[in-house]
N, C-alpha and C positions, 0 to 999 in steps of 0.2 A: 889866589890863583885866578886867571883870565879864564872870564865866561867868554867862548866862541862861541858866535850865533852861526849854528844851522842854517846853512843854505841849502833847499831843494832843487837840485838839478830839474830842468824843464824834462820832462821823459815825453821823449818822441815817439809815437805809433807809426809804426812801417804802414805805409798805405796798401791795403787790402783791392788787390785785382781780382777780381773776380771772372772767369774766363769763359766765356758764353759757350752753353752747350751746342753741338753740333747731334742736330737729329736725323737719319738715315736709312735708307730699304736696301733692298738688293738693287746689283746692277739688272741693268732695261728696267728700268722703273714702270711697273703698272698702277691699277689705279690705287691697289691698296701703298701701296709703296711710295706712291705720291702724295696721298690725304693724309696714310697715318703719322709721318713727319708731320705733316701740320697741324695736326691733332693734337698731340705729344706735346710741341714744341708750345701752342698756345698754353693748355696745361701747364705747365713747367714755369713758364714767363706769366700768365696774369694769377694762377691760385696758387702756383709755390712760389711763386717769386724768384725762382732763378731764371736770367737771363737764358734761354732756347730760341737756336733757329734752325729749320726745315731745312736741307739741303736733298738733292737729288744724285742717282751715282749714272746718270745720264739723260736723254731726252726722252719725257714722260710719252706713251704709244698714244696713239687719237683718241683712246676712253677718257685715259686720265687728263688729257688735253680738253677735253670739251666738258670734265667737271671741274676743273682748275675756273672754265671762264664758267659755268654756270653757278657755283657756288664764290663768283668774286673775288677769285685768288689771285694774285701776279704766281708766275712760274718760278718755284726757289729756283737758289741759282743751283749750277751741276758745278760738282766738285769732283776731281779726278784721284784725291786721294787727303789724309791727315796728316797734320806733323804730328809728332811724338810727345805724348802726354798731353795731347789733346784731349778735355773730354765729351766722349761722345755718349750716345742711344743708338741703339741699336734696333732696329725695327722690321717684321716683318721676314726675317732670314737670322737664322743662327749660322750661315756656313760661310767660313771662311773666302771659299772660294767664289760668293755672288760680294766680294765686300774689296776694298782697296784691300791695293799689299800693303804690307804694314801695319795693319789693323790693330795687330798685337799688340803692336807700338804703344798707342793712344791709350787711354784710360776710359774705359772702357766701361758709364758708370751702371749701365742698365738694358738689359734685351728684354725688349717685350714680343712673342714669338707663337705662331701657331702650326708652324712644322714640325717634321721629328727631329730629334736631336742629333745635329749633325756630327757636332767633337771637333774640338782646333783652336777654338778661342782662347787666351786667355787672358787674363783680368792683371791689374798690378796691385787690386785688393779685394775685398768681399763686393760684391755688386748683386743687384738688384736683378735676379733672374725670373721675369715669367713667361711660361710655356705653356698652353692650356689647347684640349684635343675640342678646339669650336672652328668656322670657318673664315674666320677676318680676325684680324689683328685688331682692326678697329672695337668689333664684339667685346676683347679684350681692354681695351682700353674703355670702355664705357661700363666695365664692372670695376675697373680701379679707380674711376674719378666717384664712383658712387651718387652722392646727391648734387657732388660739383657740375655736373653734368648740367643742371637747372642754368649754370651760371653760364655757357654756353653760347656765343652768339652764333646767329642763324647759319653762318658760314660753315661752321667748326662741324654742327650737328647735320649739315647736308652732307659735308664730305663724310662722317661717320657713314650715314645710309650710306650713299654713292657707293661706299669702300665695300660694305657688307653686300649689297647686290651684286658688285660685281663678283664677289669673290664664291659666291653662293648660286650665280648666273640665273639671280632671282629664283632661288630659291629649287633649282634645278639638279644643280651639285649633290653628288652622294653625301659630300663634307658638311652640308648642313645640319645644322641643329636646329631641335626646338627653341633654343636657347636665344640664336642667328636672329631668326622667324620674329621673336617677342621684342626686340631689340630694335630690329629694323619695322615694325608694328609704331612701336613706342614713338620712336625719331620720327615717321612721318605722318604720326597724329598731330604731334609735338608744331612741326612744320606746318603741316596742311597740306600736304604734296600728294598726289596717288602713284602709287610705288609701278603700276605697270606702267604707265607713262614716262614715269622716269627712269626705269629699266630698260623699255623699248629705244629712249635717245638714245643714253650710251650702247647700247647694242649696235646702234646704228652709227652710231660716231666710230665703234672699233670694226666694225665691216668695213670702212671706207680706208681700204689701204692702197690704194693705187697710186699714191706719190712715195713709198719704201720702192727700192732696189730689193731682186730677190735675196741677196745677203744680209739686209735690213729685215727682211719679214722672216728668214730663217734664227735670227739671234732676237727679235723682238720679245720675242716670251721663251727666253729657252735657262734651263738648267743645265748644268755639268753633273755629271752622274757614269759610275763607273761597275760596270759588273764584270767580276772575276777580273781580267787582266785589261777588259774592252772599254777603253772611255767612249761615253755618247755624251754627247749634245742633243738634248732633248727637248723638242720645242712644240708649244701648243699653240696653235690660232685658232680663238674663241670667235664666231662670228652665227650673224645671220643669213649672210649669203655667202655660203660654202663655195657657190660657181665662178663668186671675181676671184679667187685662189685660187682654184683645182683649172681654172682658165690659165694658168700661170703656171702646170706643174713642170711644164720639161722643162722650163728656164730655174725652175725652184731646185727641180735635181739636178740638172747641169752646174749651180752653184753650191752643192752641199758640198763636193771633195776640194775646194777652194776655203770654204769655208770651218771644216773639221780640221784641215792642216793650219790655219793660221791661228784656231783658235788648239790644240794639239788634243783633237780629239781624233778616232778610228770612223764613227760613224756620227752621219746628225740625222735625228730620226724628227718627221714634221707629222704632227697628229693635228688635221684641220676639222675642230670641234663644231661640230651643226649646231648649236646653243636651244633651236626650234626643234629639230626632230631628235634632240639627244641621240644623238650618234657620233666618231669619230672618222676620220678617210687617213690612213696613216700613208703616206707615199712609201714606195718599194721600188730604188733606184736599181738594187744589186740583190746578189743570191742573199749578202753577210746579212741586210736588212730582210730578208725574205726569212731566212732563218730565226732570225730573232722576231720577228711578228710571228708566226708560226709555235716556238716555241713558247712564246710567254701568253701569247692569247688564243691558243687552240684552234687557229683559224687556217684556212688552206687557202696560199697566193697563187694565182692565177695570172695576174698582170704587174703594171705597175703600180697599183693600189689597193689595198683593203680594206673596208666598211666592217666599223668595229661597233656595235650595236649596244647603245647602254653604256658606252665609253666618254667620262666628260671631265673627270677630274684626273690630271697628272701625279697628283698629292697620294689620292687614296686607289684608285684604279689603274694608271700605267707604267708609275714607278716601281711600287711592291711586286708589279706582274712580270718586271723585266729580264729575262734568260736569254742567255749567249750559247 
């Protein structure tokens, strides 16, 4: 009989693409929204080794703009939405509605989150979900790198601080933890930086709005949020000087019903946070908003504005309080 020699076929490997992660906050990007993408995404690209990039879901407000150039960052770029099965991170917002349409689409591998849970996402498989009741996303992400955190360069761990000051308004926020406090301790021991000096900049970087249009400073910080049948646009300016805004108000209310129709809400409510005297000044353009100040924070309108004493966080103070 004929002995056939065995020939092994060459076996080819499909080349393995690997498709770089896309990392992301809510839309109007703040400062946590801006650093913790880039937090994240260095994470991901030099200690796990998967390829991450920081993208933005619009132009980052003057805080996060003046820690981008003090901690050495180019501005990621802004990206107006994901193709499908795209995968992404998720950062900073679990709600569908501060995120591109589409969302759903993408693959969706990980929310790292320190709001409440909003409901609407969904995943095309098990994904990486944390939620944690601290004040910065950042905080969050500096208890899941653990001791990688050491590996850090100086950039990465300034915008960590950066993110937790702001988000904590140095430590002014009801939202604060002990936790917040230890964390941002640590980072700018870590550093060498003294944390009031470097709160007092950005404080003063996000005062300085007098190149937005009032349309621009009514959407700059604002949420969609809806009670009972009433959507509001809900919008907080964090500042030092409360007077370059409330200088501004009748052009601020003249553009809110321009501004609720294009964005298809009923009301937009603007709370201008004093950051130094912990207080808020809530405008009251109409009766609808006189009602709703009134009902959710026990307070009695007189004009067209209200001093809300004690009032500094949107998160844990003016959303849970909000009645129609």
């Amino acid at each position: 009989s004929r002995t056939y020699k065995r020939h092994q076929a060459h076996t080819y490997q499909p080349r393995t693409v690997i498709m770089t992660i896309q990392v992301f906050g809510h839309l109007a990007p703040d400062t946590d929204s801006t650093g913790s993408p880039l937090i994240w995404a260095w994470y991901l690209s030099e200690v796990k080794g998967t390829p991450a990039e920081a993208k933005l879901l619009g132009e980052p407000n003057t805080e996060a703009a003046f820690v981008l150039q003090k901690w050495g960052f180019e501005k990621p770029a802004i990206i107006e939405g994901v193709e499908a099965g795209a995968p992404v991170v998720i950062v900073d917002t679990n709600n569908p509605a501060e995120l591109p349409e589409g969302i759903n689409d993408a693959d969706i591998q990980a929310t790292i989150d320190h709001h409440k849970l909003a409901g609407g996402l969904e995943t095309k498989g098990p994904s990486d979900i944390t939620i944690r009741p601290l004040a910065g996303t950042a905080t969050i992400m500096y208890d899941l790198m653990g001791d990688d955190v050491a590996k850090a360069p100086r950039g990465i761990k300034g915008a960590m601080l950066s993110c937790i000051l702001s988000d904590t308004l140095e430590f002014r926020s009801p939202t604060t933890t002990d936790h917040d406090k230890a964390v941002c301790e640590a980072l700018a021991k870590d550093l060498g930086v003294d944390m009031g000096e470097l709160a007092t900049a950005m404080f003063e970087a996000k005062s300085d709005v007098s190149a937005f249009s009032e349309a621009e400073l009514l959407r700059m910080d604002s949420k969609e949020y809806t009670v009972g049948a009433t959507e509001l646009r809900v919008s907080v300016l964090e500042t030092t000087a409360p007077k370059m805004i409330l200088d501004r108000k009748d052009a601020l209310m003249a553009a809110m019903p321009g501004v609720a129709k294009e964005d298809g809400a009923h009301e937009v409510l603007l709370f201008v946070v004093d950051i130094l005297n912990e207080e808020a000044t809530l405008l009251v353009p109409n009766d609808t908003v006189k009602q709703i100040a009134e009902a959710s924070f026990g307070c009695s309108v007189s004009g067209d504005t209200v001093v809300l004493p004690g009032i500094m966080s949107r998160k844990k103070q003016i959303i849970p309080a909000l009645k129609v």
